[in-house]
N, C-alpha and C positions, 0 to 999 in steps of 0.2 A: 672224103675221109682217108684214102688209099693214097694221095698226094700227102695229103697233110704226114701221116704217122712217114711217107717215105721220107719227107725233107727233116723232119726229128732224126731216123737213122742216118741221113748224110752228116746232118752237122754233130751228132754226137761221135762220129768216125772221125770228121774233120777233126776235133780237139783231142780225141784219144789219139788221133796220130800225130799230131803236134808233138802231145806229152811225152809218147815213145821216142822220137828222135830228138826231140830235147829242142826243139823251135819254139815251144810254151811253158812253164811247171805252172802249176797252181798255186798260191800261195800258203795255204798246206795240205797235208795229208789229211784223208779220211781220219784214221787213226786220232790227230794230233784233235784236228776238232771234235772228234767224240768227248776225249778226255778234258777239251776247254769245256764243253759245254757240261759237263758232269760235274767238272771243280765249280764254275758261276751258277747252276739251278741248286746243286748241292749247299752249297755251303749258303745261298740264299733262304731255300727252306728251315736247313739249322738254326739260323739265326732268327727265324720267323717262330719256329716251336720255343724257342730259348729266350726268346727277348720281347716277343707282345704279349701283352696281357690282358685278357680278357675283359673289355667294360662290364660292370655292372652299376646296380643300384642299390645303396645302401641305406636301414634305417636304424635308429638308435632302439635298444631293451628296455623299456620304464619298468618301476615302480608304481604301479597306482592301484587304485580301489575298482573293481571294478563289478557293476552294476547283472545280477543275474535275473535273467526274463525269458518270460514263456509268450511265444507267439502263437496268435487262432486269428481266424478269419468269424469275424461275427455281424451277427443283424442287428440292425438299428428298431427299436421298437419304441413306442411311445411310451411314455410316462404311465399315462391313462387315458383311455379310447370309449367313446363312448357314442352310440347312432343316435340323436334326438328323432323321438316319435313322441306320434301325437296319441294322448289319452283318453280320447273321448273321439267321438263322432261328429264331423260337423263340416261345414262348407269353410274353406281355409282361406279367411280375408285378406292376411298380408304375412308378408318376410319381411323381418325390420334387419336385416343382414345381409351381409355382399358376401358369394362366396370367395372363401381365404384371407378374411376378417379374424383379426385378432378379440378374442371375446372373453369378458369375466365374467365368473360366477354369480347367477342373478340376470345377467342382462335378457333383454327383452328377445326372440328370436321370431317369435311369428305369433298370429291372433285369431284363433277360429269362431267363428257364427256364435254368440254366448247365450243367444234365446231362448232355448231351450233348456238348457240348463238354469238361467237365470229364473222362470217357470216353475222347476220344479222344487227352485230354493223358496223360491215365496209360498210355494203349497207348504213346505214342511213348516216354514216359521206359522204359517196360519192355524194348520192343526195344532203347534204348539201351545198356540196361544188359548185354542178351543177348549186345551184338555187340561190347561193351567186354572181356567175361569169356573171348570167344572168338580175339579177337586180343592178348590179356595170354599163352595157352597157343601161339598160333604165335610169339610172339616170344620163348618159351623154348625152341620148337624151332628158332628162327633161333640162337641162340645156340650151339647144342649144333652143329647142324649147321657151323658157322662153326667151329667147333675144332676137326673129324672130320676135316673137308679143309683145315685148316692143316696137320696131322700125318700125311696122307697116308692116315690111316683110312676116306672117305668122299670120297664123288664131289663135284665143286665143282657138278655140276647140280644133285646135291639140295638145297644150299643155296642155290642159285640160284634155286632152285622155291618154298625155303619164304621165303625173302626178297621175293617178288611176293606170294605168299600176306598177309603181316603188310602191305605197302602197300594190298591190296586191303578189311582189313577196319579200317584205319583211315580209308578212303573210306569205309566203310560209316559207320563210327561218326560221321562229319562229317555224311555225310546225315541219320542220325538223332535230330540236334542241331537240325537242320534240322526236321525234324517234329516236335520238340520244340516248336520258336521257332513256328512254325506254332500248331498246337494250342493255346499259349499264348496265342496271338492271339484267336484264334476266342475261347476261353476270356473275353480282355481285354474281349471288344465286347460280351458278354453283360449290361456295366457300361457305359452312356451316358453321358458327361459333356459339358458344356458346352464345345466348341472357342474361345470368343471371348468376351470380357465384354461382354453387353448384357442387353435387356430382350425376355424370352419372349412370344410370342404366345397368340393362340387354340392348345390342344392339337390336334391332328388325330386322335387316337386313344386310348380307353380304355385302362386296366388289363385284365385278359383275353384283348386279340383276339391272333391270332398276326399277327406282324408279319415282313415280309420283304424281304431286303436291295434291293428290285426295287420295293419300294412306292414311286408317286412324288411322295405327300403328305408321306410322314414322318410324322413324331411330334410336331414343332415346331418353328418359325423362332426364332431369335435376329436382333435386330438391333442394331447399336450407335450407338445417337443422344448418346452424350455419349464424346469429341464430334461432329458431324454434318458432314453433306458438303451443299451447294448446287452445282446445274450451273444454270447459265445462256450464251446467247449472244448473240453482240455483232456487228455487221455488221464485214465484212472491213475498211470504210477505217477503223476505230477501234484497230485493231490494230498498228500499230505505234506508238500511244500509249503504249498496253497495256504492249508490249514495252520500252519504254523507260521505263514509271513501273517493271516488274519490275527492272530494270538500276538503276537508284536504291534501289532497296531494296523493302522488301516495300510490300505497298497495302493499305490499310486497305478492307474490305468492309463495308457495312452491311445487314441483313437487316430489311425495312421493316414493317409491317403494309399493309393493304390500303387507308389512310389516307395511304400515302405520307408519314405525319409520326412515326410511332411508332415507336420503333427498338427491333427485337426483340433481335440478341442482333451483334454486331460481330466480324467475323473477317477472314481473310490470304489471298488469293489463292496455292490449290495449286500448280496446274501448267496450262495454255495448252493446247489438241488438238493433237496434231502436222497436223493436218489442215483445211483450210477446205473447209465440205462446199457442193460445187459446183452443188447445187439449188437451195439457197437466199442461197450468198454470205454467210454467218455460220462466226463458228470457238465453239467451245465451249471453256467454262471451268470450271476446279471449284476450290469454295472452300470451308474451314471455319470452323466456328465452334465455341466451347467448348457452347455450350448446356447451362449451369450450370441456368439455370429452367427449361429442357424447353417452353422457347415454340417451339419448331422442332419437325416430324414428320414422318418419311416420308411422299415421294407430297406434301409438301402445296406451294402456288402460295406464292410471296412476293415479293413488291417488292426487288430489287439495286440498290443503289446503290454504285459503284466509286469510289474515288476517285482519279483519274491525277495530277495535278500541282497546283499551285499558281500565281495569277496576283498577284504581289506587288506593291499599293500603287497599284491600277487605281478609274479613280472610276466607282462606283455607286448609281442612281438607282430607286426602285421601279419596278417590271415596270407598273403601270399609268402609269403616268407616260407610258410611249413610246408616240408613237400612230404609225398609217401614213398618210402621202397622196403625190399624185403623186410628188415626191422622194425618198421613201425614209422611212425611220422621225425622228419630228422631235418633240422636247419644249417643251413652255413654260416658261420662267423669268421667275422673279417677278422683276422690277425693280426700284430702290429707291424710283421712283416706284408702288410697287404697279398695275403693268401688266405684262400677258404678254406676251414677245415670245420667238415663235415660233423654233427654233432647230434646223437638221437636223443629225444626228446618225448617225455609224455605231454598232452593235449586234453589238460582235463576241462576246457570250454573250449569253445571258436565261434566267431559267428562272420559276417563278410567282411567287417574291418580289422579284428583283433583274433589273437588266439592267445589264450593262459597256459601257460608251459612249466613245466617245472625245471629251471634252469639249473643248468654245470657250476654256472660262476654269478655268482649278482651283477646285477646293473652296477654302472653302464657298461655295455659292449655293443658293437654292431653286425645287425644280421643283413643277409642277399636279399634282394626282394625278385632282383629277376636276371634273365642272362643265364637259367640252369643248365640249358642245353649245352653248352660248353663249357661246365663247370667239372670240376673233379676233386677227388680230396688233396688238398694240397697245393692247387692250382695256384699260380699268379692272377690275383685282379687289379683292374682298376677302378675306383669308387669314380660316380661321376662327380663333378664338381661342382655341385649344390647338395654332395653328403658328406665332403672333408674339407678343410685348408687347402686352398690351390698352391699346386708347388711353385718352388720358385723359380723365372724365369731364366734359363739358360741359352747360351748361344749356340744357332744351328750349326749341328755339325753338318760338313761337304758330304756329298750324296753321292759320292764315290771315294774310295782309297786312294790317298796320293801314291803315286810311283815309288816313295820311299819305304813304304809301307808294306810292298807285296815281299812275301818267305824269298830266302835268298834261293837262285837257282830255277825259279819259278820267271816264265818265257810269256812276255803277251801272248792273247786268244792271235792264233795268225801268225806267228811267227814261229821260223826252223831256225837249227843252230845252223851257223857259217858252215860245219864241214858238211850239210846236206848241200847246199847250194853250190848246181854245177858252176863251171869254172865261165866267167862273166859275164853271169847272172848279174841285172842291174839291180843296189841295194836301194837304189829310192825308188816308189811307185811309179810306175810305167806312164809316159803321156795318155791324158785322159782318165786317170786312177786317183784326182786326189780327193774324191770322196773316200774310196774306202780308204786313204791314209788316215779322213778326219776321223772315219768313227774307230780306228786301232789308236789315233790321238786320245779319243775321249775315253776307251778302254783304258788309257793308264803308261800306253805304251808308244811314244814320240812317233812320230817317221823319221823311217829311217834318211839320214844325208848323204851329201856325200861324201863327206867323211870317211865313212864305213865301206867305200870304196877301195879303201888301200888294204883291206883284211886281205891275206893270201886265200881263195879259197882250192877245192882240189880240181887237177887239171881234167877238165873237161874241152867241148863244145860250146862256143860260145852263142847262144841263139841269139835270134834278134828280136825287135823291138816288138810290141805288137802292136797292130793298128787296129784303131777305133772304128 
């Protein structure tokens, strides 16, 4: 390291003592090159502040109607739910159903043991029948006795007596009709059918086991999803929207995917809770849907979208468009001079695509949508070129000033005047120099010839050449 930094001090003596005796000069001064390079970054960045313009992106201000909706997260519930159990007691012979069977009202689901029941049907018809046979024989002693004592042959009590007798086995007979209807029943339930038209679940229970009216699994759920029931709730101040989009007519409900943009299956607001429940400050709502495609299931989570009213012929600006600062929410509109001037703005809706503004000037105008970072009031932009007319095409200008071009008095980067330059100084680039003649060429400013050999300059020392 003690070598190396010594040969840097040799050779930087070596040139400084050249330059003091005049055997080398530099091509220029410290000085001169400060001031070149201040006039070329200078006036580079002027020009960069003064003349780019910021890209953005631009979108057109409508006119349109647009749609106001209230968003909940709601459960999917069935139409109507219902567990099939079995009503009687008995050994369970068969399941006439596959679980997850579509099933209508009426049909057959399962058949338990009817013996017993069928038993105690035939007892009731038999006594029926006993106590029919028996009251058909007092009512032809009511008759007989009802003649005895018209004609003074018999007592008016005995007909009095058998006349209670035939009312009391026609009570019999009623009861017995009665356990008739009965038995029949029991008999009935021994046949399970589907109460409700839906779609059967998981069974709860084989063929085989004895089943009991007390069991409180059942045998298996019916549920009915076509069509289907959504509850969702909405905070209390939105409710008298609610109430008054109902009063207009029905409202259109959309049932979302978990994307927020997918629309499962579109239905009509049932009925309002008569109740706002007072813990949370929400009333509940239920609403159905046809659910033709069976995109809906019980139990399951979905995106609600309500839709309340309509705001007709309000101007709307993309959701990025509005930005916030101290005064409130404020957009950019592109000007006809393509500059953005700043513009505060109320935001009486918004949601991720639109926002409703109450505009300066009516449609049509164009707002920024992005690029705020480097925006300012007033700024130059440039719309990209799929939101204006592409300009039209001109020819490139040269990526440097010609020579004619530079202020008069003004000296290429690198060059002294003649009266610095001691006396036979050579005015063309030294052997081995003519790279740095090219890049003071591409500067703007020739090499010098020789030509410019006959300039008188002042009388000096004339150094010599330097070697490569």
């Amino acid at each position: 390291m003690k070598k190396f930094l010594l040969f840097v001090a040799i050779v930087a003596a070596g040139f400084w003592g050249a330059d003091y005796m005049g055997y080398y000069k530099f091509p220029f001064t410290g000085e001169q090159a400060s001031q070149s390079v201040q006039r070329v970054f200078g006036r580079g960045r002027r020009n960069q502040i003064n003349s780019d313009a910021v890209p953005v992106l631009t979108a057109a201000a409508r006119l349109e109607d647009v749609p106001v909706t209230f968003d909940a997260v709601g459960t999917v519930q069935a139409l109507n739910s219902v567990v099939v159990r079995a009503q009687t007691d008995g050994r369970l012979l068969e399941l006439t159903f596959t679980d997850g069977q579509e099933v209508k009202r009426g049909d057959v689901l399962a058949r338990i043991e009817p013996a017993a029941a069928k038993a105690q049907y035939d007892q009731a018809v038999a006594k029926k029948a006993q106590d029919e046979a028996t009251l058909a024989n007092a009512r032809i002693d009511l008759e007989r006795y009802n003649k005895l004592a018209a004609s003074n042959f018999g007592s008016r009590q005995q007909a009095d007596t058998q006349k209670s007798l035939v009312a009391q086995l026609e009570a019999q007979t009623r009861v017995d009709q009665a356990l008739i209807d009965s038995a029949k029943t029991i008999l009935d339930y021994t046949t399970i059918a589907a109460p409700i038209d839906g779609r059967t679940g998981l069974r709860a229970v084989d063929a085989g086991n004895i089943v009991h009216a007390s069991d409180a699994n059942g045998i298996v759920s019916i549920a009915q999803i076509r069509p289907i029931a959504a509850v969702f709730s909405l905070p209390q101040q939105q409710l008298r929207a609610v109430n008054s989009g109902i009063a207009r007519g029905s409202m259109k409900v959309l049932a979302l995917d978990p994307d927020n943009v997918t629309v499962v299956d579109t239905g009509k607001v049932e009925v309002i809770d008569n109740l706002v429940d007072p813990s949370t400050g929400t009333v509940k709502i239920k609403t159905t849907f046809p659910n033709d495609g069976r995109g809906l299931w019980p139990g399951q989570f979905i995106n609600i979208r309500l839709f309340v009213d309509v705001l007709s012929q309000v101007v709307t600006v993309p959701a990025a468009a509005v930005q916030r600062g101290p005064k409130g929410p404020f957009i950019y509109v592109v000007s006809a001079e393509n500059k953005a001037v700043m513009t505060v703005v109320t935001v009486t809706r918004q949601d991720e695509k639109i926002a409703v503004i109450t505009s300066p000037a009516p449609p049509p105008f164009r707002v920024i949508t992005t690029g705020f970072a480097q925006l300012t009031d007033g700024a130059a932009v440039k719309p990209a070129a799929g939101d204006e007319p592409a300009p039209v095409p001109v020819a490139a200008a040269p990526a440097e000033p010609v020579p004619a071009a530079r202020p008069p008095g003004e000296r290429p980067a690198g060059e002294r005047p003649a009266s610095e330059r001691p006396a036979g100084e050579r005015r063309g680039p030294p052997s081995g120099q003519q790279g740095q003649g090219r890049r003071q060429g591409e500067a703007g400013a020739g090499p010098r010839g020789a030509g410019q050999a006959a300039a008188q300059p002042p009388a000096g020392p004339a150094p010599p050449a330097t070697a490569q």
